[in-house]
C-alpha positions in Angstrom: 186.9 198.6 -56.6 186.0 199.8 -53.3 184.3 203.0 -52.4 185.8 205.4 -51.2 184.4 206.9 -48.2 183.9 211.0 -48.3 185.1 212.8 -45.0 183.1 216.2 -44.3 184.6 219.5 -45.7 187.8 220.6 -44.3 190.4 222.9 -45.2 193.1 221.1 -47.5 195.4 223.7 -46.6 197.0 225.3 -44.3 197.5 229.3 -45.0 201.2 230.6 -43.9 202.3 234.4 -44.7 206.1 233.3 -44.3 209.1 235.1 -45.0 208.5 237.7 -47.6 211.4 239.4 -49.4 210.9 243.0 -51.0 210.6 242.1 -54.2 207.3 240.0 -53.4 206.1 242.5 -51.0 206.6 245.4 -53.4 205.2 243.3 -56.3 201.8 242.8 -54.4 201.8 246.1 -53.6 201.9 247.2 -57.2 200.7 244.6 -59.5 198.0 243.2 -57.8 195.2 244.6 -59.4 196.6 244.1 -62.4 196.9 240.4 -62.2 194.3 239.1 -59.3 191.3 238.0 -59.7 188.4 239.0 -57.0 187.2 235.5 -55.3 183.3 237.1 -54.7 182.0 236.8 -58.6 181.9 234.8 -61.6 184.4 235.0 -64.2 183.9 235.9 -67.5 187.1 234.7 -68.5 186.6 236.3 -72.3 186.4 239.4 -70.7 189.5 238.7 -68.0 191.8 237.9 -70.7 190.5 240.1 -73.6 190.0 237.3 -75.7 188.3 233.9 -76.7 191.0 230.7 -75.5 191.3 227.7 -74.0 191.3 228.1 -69.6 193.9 225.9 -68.3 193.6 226.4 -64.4 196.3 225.4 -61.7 196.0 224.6 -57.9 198.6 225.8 -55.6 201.2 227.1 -58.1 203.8 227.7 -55.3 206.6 229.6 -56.2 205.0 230.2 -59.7 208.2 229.3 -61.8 206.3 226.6 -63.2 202.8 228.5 -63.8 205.0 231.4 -65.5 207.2 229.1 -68.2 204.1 226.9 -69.0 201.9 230.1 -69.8 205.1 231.6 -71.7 205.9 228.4 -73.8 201.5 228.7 -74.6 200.3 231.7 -75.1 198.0 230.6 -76.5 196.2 229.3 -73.8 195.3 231.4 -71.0 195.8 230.2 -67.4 194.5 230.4 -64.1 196.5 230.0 -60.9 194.9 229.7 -56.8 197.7 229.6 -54.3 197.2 230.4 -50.5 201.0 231.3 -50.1 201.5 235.2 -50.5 204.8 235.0 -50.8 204.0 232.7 -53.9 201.6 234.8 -55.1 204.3 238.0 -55.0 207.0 235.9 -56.4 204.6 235.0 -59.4 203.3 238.4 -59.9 207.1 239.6 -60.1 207.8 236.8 -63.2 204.6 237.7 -64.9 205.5 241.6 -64.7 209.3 241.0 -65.6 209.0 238.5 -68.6 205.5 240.4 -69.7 203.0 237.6 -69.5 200.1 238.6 -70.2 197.8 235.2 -70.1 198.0 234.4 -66.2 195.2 235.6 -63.9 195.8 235.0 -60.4 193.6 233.8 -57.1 194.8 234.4 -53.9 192.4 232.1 -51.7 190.5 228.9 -50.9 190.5 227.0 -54.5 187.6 224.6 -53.4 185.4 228.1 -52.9 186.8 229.7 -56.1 186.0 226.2 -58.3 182.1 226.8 -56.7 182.1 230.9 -57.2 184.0 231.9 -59.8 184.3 229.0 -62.4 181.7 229.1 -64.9 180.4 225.2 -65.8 182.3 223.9 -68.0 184.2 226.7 -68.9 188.1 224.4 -68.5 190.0 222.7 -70.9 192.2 221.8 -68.2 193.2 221.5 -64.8 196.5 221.0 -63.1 196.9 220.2 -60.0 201.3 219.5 -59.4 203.4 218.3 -56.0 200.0 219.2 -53.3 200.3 219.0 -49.8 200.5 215.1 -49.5 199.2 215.4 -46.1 201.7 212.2 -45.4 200.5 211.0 -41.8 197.5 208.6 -41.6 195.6 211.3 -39.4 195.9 214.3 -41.9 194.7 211.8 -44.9 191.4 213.5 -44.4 192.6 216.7 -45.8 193.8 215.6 -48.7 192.2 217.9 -51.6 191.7 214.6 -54.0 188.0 213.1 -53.0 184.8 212.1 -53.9 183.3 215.8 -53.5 186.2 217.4 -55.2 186.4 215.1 -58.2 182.4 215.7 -58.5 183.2 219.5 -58.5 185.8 219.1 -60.9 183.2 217.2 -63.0 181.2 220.7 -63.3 183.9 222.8 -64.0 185.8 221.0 -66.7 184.5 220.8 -70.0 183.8 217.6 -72.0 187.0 216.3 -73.5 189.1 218.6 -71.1 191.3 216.7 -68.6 192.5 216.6 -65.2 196.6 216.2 -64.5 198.1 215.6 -60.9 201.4 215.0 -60.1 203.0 213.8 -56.7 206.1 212.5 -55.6 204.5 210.6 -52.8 203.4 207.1 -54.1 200.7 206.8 -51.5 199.1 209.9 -52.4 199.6 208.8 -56.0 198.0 205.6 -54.9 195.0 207.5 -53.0 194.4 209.6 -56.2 194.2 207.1 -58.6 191.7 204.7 -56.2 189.3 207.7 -55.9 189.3 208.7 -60.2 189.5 205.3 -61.0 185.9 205.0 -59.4 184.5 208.7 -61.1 182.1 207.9 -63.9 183.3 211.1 -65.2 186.5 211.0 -66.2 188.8 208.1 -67.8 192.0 207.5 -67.3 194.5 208.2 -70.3 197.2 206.0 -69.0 197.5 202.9 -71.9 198.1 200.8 -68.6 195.4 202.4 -66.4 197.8 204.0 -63.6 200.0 206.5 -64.2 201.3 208.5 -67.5 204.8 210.0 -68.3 205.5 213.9 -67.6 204.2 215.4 -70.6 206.4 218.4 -72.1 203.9 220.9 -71.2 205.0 220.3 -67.1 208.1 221.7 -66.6 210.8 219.9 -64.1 210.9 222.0 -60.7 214.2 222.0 -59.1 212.8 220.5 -56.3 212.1 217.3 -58.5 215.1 217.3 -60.6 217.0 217.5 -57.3 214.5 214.6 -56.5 215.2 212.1 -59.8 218.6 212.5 -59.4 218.5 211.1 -55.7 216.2 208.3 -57.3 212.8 209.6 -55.9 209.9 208.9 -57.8 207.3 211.1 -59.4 203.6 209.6 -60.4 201.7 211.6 -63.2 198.0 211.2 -63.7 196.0 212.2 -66.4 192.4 211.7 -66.4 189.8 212.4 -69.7 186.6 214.8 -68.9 184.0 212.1 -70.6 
């Protein structure tokens, strides 16, 4: 396969404070140092969560739902979540608070500069990255989070035998993903037909993509083995 060619480091984001209702607001105001994590050190994550487990960390959690019912249905597994959107980030800290989960630790920043500060080597069964920013116009491909570097930095992060699980509902973007980890010495691809896998149980169904499958949209799982 071709090569892909590596752009130089750019924001894959874009941070927006949006609309905020009280809830959220009064949730960051009184759980956050209960539940966020500070983006300056490394983690000791047996010492974050009180306990010896396997890290499972997600990139931009959104609205949380998702996060919050996957670290209910394990808790047995402890889990990480970076999102840039406060509102997000209060509407998560609300769930965690209301339904008493206590394995979710929370970023609220860059994940590319929390992955190289705060993320010991090797230290990640898993990571999860669900629905990002496709980024959909040929000019913005650039800031797509999925490349060379980033798959390189994922590399150091997740532990052999861990995995790497994106899911999009743009097929380009599912396309793009696949080119660039179907390249990475690194990782393998766990799809018996080398593209894409079926939503495992462990992902729940957003709204937003049930709304989706019933209008006959397409979502592309990919699930790739830390060798």
């Amino acid at each position: 396969m071709e090569e892909v060619q590596e752009t130089p480091r750019i924001k894959s984001f874009i941070r927006r404070i949006g609309r905020m209702t009280e809830a959220q607001r009064n949730a960051l105001d009184t759980l956050w140092d209960k539940y966020c994590l500070d983006p300056e050190g490394v983690c000791d994550f047996s010492e974050v969560f009180g306990r010896h487990a396997p890290i499972i960390l997600e990139i931009g959690f959104g609205n949380g739902e998702s996060l919050a019912k996957t670290a209910e249905d394990n808790p047995d597994k402890d889990y990480i979540g970076i999102e840039v959107h406060k509102p997000g980030v209060g509407n998560l800290l609300a769930q965690l608070e209301r339904k008493q989960i206590s394995n979710v630790r929370i970023f609220y920043h860059d994940a590319i500069e929390v992955l190289e500060k705060c993320i010991p080597t090797h230290s990640l069964t898993g990571m999860h990255l669900f629905f990002p920013d496709p980024w959909h116009k040929r000019k913005h491909h650039k800031r797509r989070i999925v490349r060379p570097s980033f798959v390189k930095l994922m590399a150091q992060k997740i532990q052999p035998a861990g995995y790497f699980h994106a899911a999009t509902d743009w097929q380009h973007y599912a396309q793009h993903m696949l080119k660039i980890l179907a390249v990475a010495d690194q990782f393998t691809n766990m799809s018996e037909s080398h593209d894409y896998c079926p939503r495992p149980d462990y992902r729940p169904l957003t709204k937003f993509e049930q709304r989706g499958l019933r209008l006959g949209h397409g979502v592309w799982d990919l699930i790739f083995k830390r060798v």
